[in-house]
Z-matrix of the N, CA and C atoms (Angstrom, degrees):
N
C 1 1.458
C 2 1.525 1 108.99
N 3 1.395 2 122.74 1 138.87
C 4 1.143 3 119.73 2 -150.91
C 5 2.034 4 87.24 3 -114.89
N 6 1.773 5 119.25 4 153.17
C 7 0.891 6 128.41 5 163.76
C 8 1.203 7 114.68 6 -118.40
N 9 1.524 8 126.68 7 121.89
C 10 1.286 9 126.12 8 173.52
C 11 1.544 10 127.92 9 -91.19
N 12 1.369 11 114.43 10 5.82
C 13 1.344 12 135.25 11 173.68
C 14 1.922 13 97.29 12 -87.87
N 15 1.271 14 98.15 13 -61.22
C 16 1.943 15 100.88 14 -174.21
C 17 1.554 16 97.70 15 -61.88
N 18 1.463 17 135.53 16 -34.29
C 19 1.286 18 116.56 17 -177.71
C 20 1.120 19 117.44 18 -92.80
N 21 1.629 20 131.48 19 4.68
C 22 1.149 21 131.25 20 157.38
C 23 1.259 22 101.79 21 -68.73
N 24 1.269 23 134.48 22 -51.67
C 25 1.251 24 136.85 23 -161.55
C 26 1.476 25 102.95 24 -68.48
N 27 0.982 26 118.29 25 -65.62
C 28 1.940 27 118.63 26 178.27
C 29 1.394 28 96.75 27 -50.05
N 30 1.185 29 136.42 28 -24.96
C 31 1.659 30 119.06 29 177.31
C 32 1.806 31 112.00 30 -74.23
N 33 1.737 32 94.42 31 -36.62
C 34 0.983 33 93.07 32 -167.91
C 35 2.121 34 114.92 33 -77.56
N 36 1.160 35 104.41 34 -8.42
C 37 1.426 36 134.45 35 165.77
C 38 1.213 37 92.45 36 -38.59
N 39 1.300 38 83.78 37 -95.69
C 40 1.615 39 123.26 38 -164.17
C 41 1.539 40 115.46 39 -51.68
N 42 1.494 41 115.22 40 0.32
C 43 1.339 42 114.02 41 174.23
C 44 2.067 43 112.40 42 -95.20
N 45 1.059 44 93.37 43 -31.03
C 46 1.403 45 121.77 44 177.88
C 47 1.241 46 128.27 45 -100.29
N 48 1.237 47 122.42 46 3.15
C 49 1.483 48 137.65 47 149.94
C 50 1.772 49 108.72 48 -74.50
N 51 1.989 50 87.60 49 132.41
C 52 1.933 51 71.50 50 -170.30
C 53 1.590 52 95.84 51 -101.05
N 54 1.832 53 120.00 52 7.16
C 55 1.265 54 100.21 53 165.41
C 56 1.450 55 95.12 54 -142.87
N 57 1.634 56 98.01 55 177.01
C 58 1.668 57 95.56 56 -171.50
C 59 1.415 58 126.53 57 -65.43
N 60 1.523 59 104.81 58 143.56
C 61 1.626 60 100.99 59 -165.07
C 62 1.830 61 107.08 60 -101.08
N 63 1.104 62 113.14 61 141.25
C 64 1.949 63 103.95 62 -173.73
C 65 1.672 64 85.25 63 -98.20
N 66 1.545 65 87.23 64 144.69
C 67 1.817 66 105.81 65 179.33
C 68 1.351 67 124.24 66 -53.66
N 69 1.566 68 110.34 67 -1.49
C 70 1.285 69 90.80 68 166.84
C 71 1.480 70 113.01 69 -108.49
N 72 1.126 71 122.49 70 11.49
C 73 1.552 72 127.53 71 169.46
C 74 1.398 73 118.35 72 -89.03
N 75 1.696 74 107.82 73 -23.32
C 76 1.353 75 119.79 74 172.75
C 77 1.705 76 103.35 75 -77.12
N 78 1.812 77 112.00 76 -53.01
C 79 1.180 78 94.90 77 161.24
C 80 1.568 79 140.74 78 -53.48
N 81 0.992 80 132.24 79 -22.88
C 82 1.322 81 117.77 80 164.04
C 83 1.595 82 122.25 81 -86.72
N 84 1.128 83 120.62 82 -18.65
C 85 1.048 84 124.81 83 164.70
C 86 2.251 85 120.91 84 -63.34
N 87 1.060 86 89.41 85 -32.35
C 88 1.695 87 90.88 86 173.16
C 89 1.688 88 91.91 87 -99.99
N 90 1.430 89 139.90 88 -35.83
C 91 1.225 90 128.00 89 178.41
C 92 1.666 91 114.46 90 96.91
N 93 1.413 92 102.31 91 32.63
C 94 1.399 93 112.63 92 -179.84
C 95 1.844 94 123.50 93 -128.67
N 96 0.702 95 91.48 94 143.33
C 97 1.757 96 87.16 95 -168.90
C 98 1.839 97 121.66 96 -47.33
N 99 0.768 98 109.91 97 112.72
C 100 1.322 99 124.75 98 -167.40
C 101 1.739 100 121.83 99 -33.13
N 102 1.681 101 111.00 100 -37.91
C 103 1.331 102 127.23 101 154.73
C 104 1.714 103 102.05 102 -44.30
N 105 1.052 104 111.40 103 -78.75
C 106 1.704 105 113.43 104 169.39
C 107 1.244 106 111.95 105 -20.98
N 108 1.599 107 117.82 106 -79.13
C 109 1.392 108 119.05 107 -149.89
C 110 1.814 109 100.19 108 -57.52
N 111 1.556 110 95.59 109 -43.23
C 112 2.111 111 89.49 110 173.65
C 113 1.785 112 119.41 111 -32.18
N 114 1.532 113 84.34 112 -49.73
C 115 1.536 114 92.03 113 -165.44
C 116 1.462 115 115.24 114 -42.36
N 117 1.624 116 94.86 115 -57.89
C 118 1.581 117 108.82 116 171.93
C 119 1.097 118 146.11 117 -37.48
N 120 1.593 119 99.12 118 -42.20
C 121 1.435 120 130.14 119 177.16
C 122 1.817 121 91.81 120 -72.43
N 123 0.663 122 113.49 121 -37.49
C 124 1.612 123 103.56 122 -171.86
C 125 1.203 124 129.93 123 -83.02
N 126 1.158 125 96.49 124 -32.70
C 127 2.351 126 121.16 125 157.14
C 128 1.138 127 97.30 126 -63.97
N 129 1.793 128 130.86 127 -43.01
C 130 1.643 129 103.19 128 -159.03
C 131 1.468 130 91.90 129 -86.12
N 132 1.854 131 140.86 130 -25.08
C 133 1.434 132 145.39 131 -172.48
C 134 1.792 133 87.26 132 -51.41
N 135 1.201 134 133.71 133 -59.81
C 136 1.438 135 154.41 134 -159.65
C 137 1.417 136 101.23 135 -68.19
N 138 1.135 137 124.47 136 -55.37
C 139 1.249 138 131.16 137 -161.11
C 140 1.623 139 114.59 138 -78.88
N 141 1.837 140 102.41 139 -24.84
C 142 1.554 141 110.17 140 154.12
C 143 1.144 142 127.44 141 -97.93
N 144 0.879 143 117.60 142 -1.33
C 145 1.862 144 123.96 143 147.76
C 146 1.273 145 125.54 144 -77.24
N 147 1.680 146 115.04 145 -17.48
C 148 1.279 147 101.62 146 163.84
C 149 1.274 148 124.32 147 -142.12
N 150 1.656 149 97.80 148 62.37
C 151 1.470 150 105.93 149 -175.70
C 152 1.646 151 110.59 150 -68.78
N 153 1.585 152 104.40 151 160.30
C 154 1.596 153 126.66 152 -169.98
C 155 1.607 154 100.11 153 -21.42
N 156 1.850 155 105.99 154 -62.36
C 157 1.705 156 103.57 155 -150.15
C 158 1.521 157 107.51 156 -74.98
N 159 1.276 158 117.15 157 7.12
C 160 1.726 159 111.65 158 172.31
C 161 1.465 160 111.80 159 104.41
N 162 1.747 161 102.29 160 -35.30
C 163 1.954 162 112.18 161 -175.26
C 164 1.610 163 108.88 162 -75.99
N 165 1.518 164 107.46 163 -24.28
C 166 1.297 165 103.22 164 -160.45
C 167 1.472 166 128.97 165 84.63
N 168 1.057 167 125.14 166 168.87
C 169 1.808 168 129.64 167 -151.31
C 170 1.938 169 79.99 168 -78.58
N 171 1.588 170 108.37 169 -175.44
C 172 1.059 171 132.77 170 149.25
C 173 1.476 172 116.92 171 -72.32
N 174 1.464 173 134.86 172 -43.71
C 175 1.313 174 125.06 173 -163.87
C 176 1.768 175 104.04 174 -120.21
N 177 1.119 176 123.93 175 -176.05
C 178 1.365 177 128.33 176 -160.39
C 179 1.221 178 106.70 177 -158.08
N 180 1.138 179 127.60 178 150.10
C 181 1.604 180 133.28 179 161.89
C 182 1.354 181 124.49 180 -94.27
N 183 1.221 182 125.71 181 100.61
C 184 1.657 183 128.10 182 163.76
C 185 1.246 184 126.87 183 -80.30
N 186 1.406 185 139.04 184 -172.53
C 187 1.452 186 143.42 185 -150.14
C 188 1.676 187 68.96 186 -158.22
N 189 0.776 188 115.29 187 122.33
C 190 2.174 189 124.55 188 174.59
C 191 1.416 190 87.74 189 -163.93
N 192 1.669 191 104.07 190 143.30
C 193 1.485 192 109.28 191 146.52
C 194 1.677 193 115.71 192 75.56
N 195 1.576 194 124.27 193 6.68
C 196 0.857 195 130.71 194 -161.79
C 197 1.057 196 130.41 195 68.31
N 198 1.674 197 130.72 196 15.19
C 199 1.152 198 118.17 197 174.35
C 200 2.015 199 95.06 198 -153.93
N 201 1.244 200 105.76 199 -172.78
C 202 1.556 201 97.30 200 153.32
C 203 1.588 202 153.95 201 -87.84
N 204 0.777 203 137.23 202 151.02
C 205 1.641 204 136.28 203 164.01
C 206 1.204 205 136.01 204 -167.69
N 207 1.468 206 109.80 205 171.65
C 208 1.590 207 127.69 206 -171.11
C 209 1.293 208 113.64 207 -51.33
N 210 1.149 209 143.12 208 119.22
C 211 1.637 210 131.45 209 156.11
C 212 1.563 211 118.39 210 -119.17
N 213 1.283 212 120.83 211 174.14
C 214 1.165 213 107.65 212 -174.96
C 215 1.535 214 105.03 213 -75.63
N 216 1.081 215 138.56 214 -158.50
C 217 1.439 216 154.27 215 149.57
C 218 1.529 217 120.31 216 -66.69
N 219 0.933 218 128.74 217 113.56
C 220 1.592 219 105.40 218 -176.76
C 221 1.258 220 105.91 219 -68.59
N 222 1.241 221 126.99 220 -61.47
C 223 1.678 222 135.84 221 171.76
C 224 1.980 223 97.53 222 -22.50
N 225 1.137 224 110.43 223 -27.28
C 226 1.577 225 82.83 224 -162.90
C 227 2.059 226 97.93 225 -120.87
N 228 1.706 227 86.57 226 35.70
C 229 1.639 228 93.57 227 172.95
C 230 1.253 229 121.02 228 -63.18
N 231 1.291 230 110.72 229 0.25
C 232 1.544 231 114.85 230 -159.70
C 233 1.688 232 93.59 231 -95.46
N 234 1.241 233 146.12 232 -52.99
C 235 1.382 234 135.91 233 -138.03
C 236 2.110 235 80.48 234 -96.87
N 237 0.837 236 129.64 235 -30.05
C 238 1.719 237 133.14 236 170.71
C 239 1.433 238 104.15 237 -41.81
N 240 1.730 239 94.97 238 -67.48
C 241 1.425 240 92.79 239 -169.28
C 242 1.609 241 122.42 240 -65.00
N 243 1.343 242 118.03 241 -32.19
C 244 1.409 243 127.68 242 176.44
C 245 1.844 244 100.36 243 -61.63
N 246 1.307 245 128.07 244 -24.25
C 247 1.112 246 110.76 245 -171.76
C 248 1.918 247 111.20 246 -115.22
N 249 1.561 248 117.86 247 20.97
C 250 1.499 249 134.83 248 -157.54
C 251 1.930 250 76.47 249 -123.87
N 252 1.330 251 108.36 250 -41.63
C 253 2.046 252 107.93 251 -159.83
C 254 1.311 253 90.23 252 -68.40
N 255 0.807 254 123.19 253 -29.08
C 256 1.989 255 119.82 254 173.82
C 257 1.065 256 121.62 255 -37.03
N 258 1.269 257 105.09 256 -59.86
C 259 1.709 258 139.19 257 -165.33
C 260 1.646 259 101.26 258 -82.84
N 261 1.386 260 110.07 259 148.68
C 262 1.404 261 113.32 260 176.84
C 263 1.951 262 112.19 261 -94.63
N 264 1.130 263 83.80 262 89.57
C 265 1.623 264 79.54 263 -177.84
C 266 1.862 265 128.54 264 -56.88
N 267 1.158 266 112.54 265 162.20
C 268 1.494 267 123.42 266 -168.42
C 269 1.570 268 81.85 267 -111.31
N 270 1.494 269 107.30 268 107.76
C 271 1.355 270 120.23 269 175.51
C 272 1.985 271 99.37 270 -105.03
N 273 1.381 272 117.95 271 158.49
C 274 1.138 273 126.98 272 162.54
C 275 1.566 274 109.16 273 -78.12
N 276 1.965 275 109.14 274 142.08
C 277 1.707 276 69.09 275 -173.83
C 278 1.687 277 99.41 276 -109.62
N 279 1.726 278 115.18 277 -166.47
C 280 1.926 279 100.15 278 -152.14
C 281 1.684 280 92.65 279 -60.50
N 282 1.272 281 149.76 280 -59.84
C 283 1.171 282 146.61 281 171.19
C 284 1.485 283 102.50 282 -0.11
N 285 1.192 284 124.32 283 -84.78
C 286 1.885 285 141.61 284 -168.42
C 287 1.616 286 93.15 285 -49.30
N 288 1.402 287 122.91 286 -55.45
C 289 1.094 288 120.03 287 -148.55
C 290 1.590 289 95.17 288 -73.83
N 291 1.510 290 102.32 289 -46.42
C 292 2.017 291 105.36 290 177.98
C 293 1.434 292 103.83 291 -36.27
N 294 1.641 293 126.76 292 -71.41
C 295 1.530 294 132.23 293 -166.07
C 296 1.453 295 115.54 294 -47.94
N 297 1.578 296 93.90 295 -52.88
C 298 1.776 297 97.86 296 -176.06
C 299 1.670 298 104.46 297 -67.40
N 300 1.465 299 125.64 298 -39.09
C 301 1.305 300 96.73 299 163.20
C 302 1.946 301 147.63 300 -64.89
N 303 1.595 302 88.95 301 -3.17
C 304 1.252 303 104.63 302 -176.68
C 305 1.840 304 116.00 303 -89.77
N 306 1.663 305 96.76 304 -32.52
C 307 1.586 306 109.26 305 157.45
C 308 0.855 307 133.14 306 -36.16
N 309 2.117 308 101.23 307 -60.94
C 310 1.453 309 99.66 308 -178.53
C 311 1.423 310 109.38 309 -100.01
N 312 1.100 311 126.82 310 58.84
C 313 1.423 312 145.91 311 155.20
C 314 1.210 313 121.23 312 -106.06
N 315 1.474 314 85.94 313 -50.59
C 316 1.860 315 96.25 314 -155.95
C 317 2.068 316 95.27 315 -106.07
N 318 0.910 317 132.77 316 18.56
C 319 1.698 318 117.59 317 -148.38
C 320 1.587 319 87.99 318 -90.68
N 321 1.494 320 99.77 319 169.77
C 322 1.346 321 139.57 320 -37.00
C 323 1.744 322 113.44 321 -33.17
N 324 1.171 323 120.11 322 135.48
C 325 1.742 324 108.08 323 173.30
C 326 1.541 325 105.96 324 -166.02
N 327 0.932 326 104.57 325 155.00
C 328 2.086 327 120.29 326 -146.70
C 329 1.762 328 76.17 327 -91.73
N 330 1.530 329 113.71 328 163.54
C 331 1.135 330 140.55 329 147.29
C 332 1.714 331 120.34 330 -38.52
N 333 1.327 332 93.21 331 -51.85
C 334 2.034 333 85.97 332 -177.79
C 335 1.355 334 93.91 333 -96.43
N 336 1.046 335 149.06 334 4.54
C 337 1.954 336 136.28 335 151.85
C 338 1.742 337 89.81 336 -71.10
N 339 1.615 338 142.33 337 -36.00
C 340 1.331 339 115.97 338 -149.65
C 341 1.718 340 72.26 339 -83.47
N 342 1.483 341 108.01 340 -52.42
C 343 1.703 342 99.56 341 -170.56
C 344 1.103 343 153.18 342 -24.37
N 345 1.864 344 98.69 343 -42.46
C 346 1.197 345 121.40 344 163.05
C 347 1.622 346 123.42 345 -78.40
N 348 1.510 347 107.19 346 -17.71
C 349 1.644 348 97.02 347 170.44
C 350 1.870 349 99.32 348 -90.30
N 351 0.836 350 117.28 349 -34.84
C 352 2.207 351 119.70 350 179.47
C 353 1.752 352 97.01 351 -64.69
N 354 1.668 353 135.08 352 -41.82
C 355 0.962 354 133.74 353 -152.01
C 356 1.175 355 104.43 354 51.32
N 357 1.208 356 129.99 355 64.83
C 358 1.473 357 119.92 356 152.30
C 359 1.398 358 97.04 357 -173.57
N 360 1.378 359 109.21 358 171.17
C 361 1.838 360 115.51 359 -178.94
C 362 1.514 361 90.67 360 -60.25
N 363 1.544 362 99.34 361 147.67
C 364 1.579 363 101.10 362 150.90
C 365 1.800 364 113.19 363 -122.31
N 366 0.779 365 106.79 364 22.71
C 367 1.740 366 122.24 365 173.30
C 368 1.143 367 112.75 366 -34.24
N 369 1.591 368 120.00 367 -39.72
C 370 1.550 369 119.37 368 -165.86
C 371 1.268 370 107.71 369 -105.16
N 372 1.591 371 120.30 370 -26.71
C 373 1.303 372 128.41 371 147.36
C 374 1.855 373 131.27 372 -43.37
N 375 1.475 374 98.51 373 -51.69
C 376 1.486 375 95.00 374 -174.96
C 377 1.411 376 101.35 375 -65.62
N 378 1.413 377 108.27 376 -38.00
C 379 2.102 378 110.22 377 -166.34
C 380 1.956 379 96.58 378 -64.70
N 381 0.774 380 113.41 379 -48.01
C 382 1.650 381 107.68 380 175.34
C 383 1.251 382 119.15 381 -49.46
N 384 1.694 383 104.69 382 -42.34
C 385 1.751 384 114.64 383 179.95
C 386 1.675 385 114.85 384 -46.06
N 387 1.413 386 91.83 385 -56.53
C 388 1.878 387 126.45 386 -176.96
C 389 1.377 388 90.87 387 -55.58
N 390 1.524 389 133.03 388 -73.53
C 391 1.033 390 128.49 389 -148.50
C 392 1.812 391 109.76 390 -57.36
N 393 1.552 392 101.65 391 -44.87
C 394 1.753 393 103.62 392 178.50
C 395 1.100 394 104.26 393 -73.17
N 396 1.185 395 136.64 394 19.30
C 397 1.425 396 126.14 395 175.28
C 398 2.097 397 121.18 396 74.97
N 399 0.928 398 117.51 397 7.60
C 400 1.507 399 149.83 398 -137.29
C 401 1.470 400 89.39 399 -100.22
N 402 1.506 401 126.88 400 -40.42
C 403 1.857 402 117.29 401 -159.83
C 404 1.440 403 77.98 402 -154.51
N 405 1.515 404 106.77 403 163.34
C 406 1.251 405 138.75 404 165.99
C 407 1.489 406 144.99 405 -149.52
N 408 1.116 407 110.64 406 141.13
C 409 1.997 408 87.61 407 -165.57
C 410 1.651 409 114.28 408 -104.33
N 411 1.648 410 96.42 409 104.07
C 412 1.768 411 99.79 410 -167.88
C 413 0.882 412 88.50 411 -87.20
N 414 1.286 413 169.64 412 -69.28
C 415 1.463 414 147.44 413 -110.45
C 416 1.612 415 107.63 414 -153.11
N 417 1.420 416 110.15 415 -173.33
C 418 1.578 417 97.89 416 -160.98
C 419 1.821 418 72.90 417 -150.88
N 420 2.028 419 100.75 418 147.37
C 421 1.628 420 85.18 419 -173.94
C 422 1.747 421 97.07 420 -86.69
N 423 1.664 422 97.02 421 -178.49
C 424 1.514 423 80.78 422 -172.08
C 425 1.604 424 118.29 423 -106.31
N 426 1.380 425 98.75 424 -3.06
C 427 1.313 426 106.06 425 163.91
C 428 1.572 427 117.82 426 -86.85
N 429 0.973 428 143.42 427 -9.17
C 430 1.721 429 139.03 428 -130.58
C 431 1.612 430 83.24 429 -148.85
N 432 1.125 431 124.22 430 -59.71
C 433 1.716 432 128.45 431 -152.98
C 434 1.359 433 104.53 432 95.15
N 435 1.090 434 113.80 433 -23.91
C 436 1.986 435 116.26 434 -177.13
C 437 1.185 436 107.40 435 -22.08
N 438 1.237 437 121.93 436 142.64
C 439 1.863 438 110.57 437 166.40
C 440 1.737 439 92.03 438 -108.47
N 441 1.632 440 88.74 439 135.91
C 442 1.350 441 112.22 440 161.95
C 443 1.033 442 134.47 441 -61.62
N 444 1.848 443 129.90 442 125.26
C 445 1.431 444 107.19 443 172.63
C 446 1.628 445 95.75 444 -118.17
N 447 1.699 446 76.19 445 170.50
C 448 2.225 447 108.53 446 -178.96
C 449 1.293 448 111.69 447 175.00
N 450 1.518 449 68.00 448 141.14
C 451 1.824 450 90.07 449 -166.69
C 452 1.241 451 120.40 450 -57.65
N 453 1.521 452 128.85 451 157.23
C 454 1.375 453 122.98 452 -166.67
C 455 1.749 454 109.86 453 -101.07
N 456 1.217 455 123.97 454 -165.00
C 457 1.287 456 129.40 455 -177.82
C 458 1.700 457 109.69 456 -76.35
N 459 1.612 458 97.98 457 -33.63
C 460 1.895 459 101.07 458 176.27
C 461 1.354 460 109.08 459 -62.38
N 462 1.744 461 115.77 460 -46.11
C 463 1.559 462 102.64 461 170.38
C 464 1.613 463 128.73 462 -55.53
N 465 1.293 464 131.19 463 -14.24
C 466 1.236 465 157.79 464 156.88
C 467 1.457 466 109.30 465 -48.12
N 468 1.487 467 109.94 466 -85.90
C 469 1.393 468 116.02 467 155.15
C 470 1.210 469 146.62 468 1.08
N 471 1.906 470 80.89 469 -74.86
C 472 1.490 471 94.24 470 171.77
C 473 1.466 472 130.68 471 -78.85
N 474 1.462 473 111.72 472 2.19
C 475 1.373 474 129.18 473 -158.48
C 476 1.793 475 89.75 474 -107.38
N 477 1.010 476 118.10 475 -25.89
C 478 1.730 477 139.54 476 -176.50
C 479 1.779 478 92.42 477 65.25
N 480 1.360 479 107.21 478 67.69
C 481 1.617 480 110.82 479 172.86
C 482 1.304 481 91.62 480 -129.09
N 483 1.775 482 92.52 481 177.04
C 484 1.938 483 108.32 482 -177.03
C 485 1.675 484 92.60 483 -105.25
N 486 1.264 485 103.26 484 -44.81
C 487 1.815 486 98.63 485 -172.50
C 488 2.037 487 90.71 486 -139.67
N 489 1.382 488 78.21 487 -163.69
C 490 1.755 489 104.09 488 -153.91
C 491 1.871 490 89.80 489 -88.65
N 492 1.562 491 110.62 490 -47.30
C 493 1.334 492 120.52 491 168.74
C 494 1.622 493 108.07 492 -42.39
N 495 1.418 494 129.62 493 -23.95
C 496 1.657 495 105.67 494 156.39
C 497 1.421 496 129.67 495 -66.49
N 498 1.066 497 109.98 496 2.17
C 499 1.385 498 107.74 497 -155.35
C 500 1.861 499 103.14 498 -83.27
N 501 1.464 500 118.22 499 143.98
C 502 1.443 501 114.17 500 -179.13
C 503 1.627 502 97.90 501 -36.42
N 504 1.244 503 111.73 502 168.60
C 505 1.702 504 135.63 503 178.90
C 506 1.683 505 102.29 504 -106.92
N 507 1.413 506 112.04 505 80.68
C 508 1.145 507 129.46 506 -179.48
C 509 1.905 508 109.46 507 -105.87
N 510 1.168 509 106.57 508 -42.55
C 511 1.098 510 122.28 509 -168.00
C 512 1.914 511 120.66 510 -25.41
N 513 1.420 512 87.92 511 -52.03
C 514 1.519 513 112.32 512 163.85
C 515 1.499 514 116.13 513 -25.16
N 516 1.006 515 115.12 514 -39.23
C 517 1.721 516 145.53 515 -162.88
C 518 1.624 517 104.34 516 -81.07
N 519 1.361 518 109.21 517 -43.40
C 520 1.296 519 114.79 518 -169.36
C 521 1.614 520 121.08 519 -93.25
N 522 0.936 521 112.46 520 134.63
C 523 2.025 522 106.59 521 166.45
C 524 1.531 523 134.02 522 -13.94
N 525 0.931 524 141.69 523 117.17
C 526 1.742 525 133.17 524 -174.27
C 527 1.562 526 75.54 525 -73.01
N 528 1.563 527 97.88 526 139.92
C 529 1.559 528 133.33 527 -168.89
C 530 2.067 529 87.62 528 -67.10
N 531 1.663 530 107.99 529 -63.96
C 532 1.263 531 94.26 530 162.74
C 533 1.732 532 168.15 531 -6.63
N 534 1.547 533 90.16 532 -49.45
C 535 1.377 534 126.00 533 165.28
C 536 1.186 535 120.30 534 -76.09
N 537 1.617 536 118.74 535 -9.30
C 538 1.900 537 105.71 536 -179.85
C 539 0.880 538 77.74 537 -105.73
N 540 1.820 539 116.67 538 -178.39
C 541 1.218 540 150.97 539 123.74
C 542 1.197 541 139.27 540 -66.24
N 543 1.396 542 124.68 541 155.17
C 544 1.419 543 108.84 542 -173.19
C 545 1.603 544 112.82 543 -133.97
């Protein structure tokens, strides 16, 4: 049995959440049993895929990041992008993008393991990583002192994945983290 009061409300959640929420935080937040709140979430995923005019809503519901959220439509990437080309975007530049892809490949992994696979400092790279919120340094190794980096849940996010295991199967390609030095 479907409620259109509780799935207004989980829409209205889920519009105003600035990161993804997991169903049971949505469930307690509307105060309904969590089996339920799924349901909902899955009528309203349905119910914006097949709105009246055939195209469907502007925004969509994903499962990213361990929980849910708002995204745009892909189908309606087009009127975004015409109004984002305006604006001068804050792009990563290929440097940032090389490391952070080597992170979430290779993580946990010290600065001179990314160094030695980039050959070059990445100093100005990792501080950019940190600064967007993008990598983080949980742990420290215990032989070396190295501090470890890995990517955070925003890189997740922003990638619109659940884990790192989506990521293409590139890895193969790259150095066993093992084999450098640091």
């Amino acid at each position: 049995m479907s409620d259109p009061q509780l799935r207004s409300a989980i829409e209205a959640i889920l519009i105003a959440a600035e990161t993804p929420l997991p169903t049971v935080t949505i469930a307690g937040a509307v105060q309904a049993p969590i089996a339920e709140v799924q349901s909902e979430i899955e009528a309203l995923i349905k119910e914006l895929a097949e709105h009246a005019d055939g195209v469907g809503r502007g925004y969509e519901i994903r499962e990213v990041g361990g929980g849910w959220r708002v995204y745009i439509n892909q189908k309606h990437d087009w009127g975004l992008e015409k109004l984002l080309s305006s604006e001068a975007p804050s792009k990563l530049s290929q440097a940032a993008l090389e490391t952070l892809a080597i992170i979430a490949y290779r993580q946990p992994i010290s600065r001179g393991q990314i160094s030695q696979i980039r050959g070059v400092s990445v100093d100005s790279s990792i501080k950019t990583l940190q600064s967007r919120g993008l990598i983080e340094h949980r742990e420290t190794d215990q032989d070396t002192g190295a501090a470890l980096f890995e990517t955070t849940q925003y890189t997740l996010e922003l990638l619109a994945i659940n884990s790192l295991s989506e990521l293409p199967k590139i890895s193969p390609m790259l150095p066993d983290v093992g084999s450098l030095d640091d």
